[in-house]
Gaussian input, Z-matrix of N, CA and C with variables (Angstrom, degrees):
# hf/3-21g

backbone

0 1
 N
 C     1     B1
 C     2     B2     1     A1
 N     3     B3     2     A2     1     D1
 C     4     B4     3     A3     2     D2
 C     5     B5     4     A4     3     D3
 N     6     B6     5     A5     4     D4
 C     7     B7     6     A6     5     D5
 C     8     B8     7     A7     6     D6
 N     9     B9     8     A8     7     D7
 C    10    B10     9     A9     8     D8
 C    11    B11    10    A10     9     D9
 N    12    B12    11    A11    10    D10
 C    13    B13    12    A12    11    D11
 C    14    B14    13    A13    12    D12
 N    15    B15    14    A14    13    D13
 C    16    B16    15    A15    14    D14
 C    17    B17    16    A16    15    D15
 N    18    B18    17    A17    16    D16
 C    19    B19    18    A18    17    D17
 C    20    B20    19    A19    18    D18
 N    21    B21    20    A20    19    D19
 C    22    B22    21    A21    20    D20
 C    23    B23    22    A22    21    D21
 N    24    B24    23    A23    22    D22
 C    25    B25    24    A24    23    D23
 C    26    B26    25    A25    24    D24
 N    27    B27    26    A26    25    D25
 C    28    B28    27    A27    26    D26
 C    29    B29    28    A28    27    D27
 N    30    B30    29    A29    28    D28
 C    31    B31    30    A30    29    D29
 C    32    B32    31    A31    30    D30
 N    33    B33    32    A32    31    D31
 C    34    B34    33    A33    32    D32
 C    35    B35    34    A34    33    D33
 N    36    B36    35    A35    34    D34
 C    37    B37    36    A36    35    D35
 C    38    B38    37    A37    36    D36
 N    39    B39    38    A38    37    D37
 C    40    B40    39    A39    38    D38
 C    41    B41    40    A40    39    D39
 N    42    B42    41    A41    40    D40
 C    43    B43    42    A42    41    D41
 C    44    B44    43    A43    42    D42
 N    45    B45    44    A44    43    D43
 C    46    B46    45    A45    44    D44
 C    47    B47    46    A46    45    D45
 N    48    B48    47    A47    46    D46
 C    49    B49    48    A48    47    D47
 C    50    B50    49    A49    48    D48
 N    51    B51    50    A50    49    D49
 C    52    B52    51    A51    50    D50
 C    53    B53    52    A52    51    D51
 N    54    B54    53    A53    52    D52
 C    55    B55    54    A54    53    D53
 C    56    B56    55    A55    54    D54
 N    57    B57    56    A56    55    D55
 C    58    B58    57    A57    56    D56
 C    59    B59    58    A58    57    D57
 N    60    B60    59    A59    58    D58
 C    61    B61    60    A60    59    D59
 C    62    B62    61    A61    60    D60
 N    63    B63    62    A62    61    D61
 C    64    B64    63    A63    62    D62
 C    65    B65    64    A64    63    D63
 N    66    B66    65    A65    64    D64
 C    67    B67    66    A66    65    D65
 C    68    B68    67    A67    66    D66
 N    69    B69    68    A68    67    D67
 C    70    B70    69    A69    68    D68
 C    71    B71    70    A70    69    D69
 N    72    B72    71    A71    70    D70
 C    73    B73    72    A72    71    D71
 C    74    B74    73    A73    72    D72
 N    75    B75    74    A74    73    D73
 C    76    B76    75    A75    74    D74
 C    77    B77    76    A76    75    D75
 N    78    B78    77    A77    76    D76
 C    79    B79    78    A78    77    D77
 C    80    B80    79    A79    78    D78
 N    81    B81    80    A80    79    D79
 C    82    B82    81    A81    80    D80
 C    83    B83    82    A82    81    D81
 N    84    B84    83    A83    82    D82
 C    85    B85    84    A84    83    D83
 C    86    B86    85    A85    84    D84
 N    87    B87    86    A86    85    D85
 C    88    B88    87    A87    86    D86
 C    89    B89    88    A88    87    D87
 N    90    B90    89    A89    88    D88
 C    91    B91    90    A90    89    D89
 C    92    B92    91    A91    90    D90
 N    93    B93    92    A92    91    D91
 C    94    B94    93    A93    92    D92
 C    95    B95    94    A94    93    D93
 N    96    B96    95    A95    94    D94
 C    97    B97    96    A96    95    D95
 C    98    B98    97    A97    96    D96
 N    99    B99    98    A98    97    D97
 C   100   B100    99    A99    98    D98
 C   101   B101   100   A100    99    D99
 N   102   B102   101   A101   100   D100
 C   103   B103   102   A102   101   D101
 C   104   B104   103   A103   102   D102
 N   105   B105   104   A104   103   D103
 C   106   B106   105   A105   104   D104
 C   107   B107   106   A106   105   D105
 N   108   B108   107   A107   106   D106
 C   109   B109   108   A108   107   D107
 C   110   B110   109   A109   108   D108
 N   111   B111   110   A110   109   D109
 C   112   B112   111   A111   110   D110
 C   113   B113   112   A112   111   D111
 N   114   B114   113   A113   112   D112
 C   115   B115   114   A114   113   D113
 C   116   B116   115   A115   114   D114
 N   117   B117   116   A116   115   D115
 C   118   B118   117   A117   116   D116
 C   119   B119   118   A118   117   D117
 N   120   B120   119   A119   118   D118
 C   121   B121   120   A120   119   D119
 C   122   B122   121   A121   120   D120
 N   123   B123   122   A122   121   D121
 C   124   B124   123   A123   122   D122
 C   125   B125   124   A124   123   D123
 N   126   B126   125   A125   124   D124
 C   127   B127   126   A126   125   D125
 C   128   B128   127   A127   126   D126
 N   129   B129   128   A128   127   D127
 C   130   B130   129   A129   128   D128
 C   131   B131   130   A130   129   D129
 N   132   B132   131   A131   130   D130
 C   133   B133   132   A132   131   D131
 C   134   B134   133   A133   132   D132
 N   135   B135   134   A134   133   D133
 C   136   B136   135   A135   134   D134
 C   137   B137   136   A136   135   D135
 N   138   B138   137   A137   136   D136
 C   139   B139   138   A138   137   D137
 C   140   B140   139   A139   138   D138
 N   141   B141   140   A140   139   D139
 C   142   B142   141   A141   140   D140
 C   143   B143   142   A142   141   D141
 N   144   B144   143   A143   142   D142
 C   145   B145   144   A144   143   D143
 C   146   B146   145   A145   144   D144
 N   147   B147   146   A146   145   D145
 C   148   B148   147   A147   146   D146
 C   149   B149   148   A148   147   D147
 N   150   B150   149   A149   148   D148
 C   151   B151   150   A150   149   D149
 C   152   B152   151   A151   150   D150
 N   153   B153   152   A152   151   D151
 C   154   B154   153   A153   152   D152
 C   155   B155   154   A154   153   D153
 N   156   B156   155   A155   154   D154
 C   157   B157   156   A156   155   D155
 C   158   B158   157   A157   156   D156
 N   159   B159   158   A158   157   D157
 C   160   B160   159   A159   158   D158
 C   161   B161   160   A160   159   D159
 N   162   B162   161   A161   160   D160
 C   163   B163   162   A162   161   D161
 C   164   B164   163   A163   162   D162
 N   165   B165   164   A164   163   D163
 C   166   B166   165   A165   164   D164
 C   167   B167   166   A166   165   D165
 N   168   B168   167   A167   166   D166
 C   169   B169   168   A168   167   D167
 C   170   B170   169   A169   168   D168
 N   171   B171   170   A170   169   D169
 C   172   B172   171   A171   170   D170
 C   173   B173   172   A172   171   D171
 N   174   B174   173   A173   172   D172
 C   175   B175   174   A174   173   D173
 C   176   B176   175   A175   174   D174
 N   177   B177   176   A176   175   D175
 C   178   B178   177   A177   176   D176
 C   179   B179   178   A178   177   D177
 N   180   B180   179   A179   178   D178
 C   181   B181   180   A180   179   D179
 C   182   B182   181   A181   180   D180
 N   183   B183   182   A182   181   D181
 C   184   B184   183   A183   182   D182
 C   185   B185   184   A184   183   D183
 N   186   B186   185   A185   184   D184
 C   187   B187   186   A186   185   D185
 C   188   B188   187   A187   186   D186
 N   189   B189   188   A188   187   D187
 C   190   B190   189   A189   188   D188
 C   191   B191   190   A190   189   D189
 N   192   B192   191   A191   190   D190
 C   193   B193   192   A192   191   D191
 C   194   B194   193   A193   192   D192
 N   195   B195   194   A194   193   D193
 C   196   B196   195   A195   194   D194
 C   197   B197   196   A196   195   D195
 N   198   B198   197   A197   196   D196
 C   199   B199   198   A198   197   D197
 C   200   B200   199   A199   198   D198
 N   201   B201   200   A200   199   D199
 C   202   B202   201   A201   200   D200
 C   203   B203   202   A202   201   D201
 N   204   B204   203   A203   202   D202
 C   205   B205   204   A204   203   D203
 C   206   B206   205   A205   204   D204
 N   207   B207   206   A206   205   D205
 C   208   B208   207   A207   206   D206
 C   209   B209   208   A208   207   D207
 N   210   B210   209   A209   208   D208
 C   211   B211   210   A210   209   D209
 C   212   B212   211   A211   210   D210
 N   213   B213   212   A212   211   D211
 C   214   B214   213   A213   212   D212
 C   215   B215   214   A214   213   D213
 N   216   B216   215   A215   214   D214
 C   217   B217   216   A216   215   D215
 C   218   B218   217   A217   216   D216
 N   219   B219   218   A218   217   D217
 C   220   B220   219   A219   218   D218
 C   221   B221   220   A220   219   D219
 N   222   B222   221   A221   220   D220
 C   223   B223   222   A222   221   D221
 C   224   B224   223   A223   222   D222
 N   225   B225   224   A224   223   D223
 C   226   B226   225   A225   224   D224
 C   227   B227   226   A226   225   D225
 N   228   B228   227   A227   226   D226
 C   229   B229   228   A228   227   D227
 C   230   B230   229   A229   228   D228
 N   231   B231   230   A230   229   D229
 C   232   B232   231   A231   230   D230
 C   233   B233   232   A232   231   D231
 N   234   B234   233   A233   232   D232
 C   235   B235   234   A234   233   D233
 C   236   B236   235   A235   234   D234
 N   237   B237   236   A236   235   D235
 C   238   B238   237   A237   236   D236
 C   239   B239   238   A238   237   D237
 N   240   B240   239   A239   238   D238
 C   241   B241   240   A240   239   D239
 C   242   B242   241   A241   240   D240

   B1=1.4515
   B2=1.5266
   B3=1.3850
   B4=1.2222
   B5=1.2716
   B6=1.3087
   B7=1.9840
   B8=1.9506
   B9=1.1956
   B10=1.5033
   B11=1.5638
   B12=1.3393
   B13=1.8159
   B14=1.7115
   B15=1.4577
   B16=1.4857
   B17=0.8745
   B18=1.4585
   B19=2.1451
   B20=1.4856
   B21=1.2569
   B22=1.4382
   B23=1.6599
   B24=1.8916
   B25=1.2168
   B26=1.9787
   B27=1.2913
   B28=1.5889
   B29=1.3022
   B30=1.7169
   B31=1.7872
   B32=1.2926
   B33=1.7295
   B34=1.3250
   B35=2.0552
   B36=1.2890
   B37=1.3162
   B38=1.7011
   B39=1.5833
   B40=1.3589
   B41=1.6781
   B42=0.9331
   B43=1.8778
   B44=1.8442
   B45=1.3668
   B46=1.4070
   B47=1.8197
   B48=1.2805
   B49=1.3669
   B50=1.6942
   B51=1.3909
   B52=1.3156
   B53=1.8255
   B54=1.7656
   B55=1.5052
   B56=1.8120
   B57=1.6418
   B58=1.4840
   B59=1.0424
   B60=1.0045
   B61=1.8503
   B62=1.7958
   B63=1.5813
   B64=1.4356
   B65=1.4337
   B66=0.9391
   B67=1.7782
   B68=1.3944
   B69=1.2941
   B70=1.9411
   B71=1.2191
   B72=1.6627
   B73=1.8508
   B74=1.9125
   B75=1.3925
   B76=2.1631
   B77=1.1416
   B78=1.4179
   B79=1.8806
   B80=1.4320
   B81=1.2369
   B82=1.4753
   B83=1.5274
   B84=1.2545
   B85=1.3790
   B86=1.8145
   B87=1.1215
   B88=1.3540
   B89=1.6980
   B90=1.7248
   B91=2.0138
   B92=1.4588
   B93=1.7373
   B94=1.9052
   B95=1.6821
   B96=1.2325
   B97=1.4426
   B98=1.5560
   B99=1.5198
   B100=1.4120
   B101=1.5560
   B102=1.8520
   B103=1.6645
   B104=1.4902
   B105=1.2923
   B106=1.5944
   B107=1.4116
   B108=1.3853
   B109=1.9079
   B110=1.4581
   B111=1.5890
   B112=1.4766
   B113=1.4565
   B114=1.1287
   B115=1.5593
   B116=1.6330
   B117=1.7290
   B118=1.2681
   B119=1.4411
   B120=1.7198
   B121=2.0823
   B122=1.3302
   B123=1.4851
   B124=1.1567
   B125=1.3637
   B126=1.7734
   B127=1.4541
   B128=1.4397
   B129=1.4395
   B130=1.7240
   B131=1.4888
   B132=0.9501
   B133=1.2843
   B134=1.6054
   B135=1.3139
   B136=1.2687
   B137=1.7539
   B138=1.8769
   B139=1.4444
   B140=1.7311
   B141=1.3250
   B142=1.6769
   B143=1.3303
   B144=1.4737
   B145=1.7066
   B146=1.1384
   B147=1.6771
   B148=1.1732
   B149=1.7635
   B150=1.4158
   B151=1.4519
   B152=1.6935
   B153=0.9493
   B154=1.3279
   B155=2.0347
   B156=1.3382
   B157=1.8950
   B158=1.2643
   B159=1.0761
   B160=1.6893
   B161=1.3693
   B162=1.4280
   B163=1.2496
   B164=1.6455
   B165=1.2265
   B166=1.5256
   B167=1.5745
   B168=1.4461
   B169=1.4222
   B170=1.2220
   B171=1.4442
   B172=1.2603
   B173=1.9844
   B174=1.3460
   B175=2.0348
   B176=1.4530
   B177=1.3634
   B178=1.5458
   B179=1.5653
   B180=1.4378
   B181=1.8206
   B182=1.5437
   B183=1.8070
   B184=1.1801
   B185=1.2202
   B186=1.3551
   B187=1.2352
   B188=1.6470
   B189=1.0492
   B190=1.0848
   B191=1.3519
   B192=1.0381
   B193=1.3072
   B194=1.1426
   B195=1.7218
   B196=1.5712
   B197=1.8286
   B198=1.2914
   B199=1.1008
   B200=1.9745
   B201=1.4605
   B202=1.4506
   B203=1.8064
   B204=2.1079
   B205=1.4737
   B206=1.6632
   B207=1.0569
   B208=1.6535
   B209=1.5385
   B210=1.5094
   B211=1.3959
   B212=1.4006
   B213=1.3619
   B214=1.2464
   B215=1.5291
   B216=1.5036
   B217=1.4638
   B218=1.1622
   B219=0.8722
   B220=1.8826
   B221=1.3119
   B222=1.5104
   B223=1.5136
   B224=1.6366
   B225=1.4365
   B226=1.2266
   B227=1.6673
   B228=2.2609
   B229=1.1038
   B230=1.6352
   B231=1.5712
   B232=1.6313
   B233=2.1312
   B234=1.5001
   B235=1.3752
   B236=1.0399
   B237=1.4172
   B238=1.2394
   B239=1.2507
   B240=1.6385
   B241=1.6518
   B242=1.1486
   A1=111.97
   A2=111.16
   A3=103.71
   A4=158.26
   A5=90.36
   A6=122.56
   A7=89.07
   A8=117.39
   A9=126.60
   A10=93.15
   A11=113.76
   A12=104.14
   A13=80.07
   A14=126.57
   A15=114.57
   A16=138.57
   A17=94.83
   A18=129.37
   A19=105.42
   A20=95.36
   A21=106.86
   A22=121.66
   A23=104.86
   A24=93.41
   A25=88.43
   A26=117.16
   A27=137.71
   A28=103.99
   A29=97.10
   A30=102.86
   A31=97.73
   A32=129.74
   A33=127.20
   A34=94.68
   A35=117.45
   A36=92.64
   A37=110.01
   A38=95.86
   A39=84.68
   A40=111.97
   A41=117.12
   A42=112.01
   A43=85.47
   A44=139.13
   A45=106.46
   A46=103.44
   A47=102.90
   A48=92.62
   A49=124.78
   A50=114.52
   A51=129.09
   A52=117.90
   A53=90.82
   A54=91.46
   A55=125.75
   A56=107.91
   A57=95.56
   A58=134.03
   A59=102.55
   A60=118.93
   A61=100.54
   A62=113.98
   A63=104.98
   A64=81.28
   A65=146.37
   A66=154.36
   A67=111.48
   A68=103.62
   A69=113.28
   A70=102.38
   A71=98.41
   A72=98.44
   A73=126.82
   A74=88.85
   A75=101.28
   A76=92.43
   A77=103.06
   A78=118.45
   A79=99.30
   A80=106.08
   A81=134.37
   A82=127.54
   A83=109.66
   A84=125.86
   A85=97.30
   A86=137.12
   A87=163.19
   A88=103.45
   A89=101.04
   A90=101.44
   A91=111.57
   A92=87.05
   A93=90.47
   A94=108.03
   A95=133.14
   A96=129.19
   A97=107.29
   A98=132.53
   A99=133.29
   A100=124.43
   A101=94.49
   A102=110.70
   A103=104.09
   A104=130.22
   A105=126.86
   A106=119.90
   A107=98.51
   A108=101.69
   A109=103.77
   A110=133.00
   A111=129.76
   A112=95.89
   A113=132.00
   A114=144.52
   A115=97.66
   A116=105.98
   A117=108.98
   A118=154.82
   A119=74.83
   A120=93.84
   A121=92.60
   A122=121.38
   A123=104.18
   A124=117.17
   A125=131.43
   A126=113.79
   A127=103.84
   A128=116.64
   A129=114.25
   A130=100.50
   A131=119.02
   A132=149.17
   A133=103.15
   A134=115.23
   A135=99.16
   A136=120.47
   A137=97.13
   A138=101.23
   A139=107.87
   A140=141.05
   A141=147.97
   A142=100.49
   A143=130.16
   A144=115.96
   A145=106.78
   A146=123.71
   A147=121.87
   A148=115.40
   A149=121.54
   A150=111.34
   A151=133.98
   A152=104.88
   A153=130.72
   A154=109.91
   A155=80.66
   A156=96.73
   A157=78.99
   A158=167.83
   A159=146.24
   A160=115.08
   A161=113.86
   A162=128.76
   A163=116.64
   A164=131.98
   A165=148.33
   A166=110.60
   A167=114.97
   A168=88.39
   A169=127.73
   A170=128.01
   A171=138.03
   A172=100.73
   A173=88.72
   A174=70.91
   A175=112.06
   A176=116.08
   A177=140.14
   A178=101.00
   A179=111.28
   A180=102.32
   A181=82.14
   A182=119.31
   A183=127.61
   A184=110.40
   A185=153.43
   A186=146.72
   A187=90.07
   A188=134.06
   A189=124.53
   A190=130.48
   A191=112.20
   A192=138.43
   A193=91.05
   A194=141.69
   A195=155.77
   A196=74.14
   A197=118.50
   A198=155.33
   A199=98.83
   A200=103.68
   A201=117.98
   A202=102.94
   A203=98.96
   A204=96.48
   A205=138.65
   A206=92.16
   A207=109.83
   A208=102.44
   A209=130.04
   A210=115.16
   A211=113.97
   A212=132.94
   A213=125.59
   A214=128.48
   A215=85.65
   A216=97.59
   A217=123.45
   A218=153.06
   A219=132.65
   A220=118.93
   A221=106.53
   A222=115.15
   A223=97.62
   A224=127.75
   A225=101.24
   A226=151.62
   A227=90.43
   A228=78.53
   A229=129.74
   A230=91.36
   A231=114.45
   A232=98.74
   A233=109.04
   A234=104.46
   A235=116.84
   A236=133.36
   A237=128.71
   A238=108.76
   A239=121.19
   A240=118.95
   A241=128.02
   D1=-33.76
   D2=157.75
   D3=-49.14
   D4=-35.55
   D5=-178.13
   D6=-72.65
   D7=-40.85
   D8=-145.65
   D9=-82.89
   D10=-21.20
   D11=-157.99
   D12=-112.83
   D13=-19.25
   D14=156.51
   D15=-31.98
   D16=-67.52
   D17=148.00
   D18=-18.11
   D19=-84.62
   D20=-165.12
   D21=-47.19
   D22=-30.56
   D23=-146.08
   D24=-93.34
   D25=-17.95
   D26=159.25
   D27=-24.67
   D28=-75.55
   D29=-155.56
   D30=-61.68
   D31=-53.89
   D32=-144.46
   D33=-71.05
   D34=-11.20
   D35=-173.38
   D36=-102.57
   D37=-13.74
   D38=168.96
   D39=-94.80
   D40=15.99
   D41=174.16
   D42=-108.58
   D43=-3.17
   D44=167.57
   D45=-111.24
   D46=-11.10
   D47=156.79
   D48=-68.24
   D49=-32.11
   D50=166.75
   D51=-48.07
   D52=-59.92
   D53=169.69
   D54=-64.68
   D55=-25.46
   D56=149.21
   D57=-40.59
   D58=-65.12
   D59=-171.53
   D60=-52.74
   D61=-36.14
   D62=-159.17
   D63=-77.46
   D64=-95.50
   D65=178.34
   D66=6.76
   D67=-77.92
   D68=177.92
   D69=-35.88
   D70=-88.46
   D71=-164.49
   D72=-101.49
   D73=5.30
   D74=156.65
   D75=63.46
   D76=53.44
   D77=138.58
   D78=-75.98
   D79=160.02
   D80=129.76
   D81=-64.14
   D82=147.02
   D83=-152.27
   D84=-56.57
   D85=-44.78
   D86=-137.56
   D87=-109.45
   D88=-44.98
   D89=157.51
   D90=-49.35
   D91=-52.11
   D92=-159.50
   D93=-71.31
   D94=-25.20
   D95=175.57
   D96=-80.51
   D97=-20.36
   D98=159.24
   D99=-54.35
   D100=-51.98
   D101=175.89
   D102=-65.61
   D103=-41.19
   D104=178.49
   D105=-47.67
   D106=-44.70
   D107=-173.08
   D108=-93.06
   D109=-42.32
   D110=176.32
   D111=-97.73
   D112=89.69
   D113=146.76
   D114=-78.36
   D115=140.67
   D116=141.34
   D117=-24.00
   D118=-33.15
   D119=-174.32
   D120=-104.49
   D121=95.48
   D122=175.48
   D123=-77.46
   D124=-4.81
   D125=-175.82
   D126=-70.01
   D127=-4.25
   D128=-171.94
   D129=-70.60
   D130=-57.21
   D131=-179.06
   D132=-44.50
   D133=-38.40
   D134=177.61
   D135=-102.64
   D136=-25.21
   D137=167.43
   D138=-56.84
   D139=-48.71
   D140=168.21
   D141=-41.20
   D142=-62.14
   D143=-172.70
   D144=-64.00
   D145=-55.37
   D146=-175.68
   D147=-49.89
   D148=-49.49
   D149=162.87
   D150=-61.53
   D151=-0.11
   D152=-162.99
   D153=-98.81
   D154=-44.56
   D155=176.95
   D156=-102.18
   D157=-22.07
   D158=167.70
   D159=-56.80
   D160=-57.05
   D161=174.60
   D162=-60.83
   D163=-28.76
   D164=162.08
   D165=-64.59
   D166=-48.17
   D167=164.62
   D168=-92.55
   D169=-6.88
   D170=-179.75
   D171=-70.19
   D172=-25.57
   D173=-173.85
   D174=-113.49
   D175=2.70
   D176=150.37
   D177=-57.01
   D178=-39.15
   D179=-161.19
   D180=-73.86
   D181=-76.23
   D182=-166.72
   D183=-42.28
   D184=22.83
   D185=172.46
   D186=-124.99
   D187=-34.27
   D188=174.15
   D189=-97.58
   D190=35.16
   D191=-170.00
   D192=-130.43
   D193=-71.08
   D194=-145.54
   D195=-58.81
   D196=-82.51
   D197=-155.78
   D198=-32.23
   D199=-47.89
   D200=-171.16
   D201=-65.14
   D202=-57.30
   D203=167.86
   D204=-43.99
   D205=-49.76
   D206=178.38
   D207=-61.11
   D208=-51.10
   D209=165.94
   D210=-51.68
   D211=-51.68
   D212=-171.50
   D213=-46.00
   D214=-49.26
   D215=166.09
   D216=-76.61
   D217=-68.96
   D218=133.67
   D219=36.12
   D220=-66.35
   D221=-162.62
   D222=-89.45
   D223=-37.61
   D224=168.51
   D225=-74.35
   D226=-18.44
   D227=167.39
   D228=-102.30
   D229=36.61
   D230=176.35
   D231=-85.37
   D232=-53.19
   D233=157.13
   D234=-36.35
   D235=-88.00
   D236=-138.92
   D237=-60.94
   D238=-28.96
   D239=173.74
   D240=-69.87

C-alpha cells in the first residue's frame, strides 16, 4: 500500500505541476509534461529522479517489511493454537 500511494502521490503532483505550467505560461498539457522532464536545469532534473527512485525504494522496503511482520505474526499465532 505503500508503493501504491507513492504512485499516486508522484503522478498527482506532477500533473498539477503540469497544470501550473499550462496556466502561467499557456502550454499545452503535453508542452508542460515535456518542459518538466527536459528543463534547462538539468541538475533539477536529476535532483527529482534521484528523489523519486529514493522514495521507490524506500517504500518498496516498508512494504516489505509490513508484509514480513504480518507473516510473523500469523505464524505465531498459528503456534500458540
Amino acid at each position: 500500500m505503500v508503493t501504491l500511494s507513492f504512485f499516486l502521490l508522484i503522478t498527482s503532483l506532477t500533473i498539477l505541476i503540469a497544470l501550473f505550467d499550462m496556466s502561467l505560461f499557456e502550454f499545452s498539457f503535453f508542452e508542460a509534461m515535456i518542459n518538466i522532464l527536459f528543463s534547462e536545469i538539468a541538475i533539477g532534473r536529476y535532483i527529482a529522479l534521484f528523489g523519486a527512485a529514493l522514495g521507490l525504494i524506500a517504500s518498496v522496503m516498508i512494504d516489505v517489511r509490513i508484509h514480513r511482520t504480518k507473516k510473523d505474526s500469523n505464524d505465531n499465532e498459528r503456534k500458540q493454537e
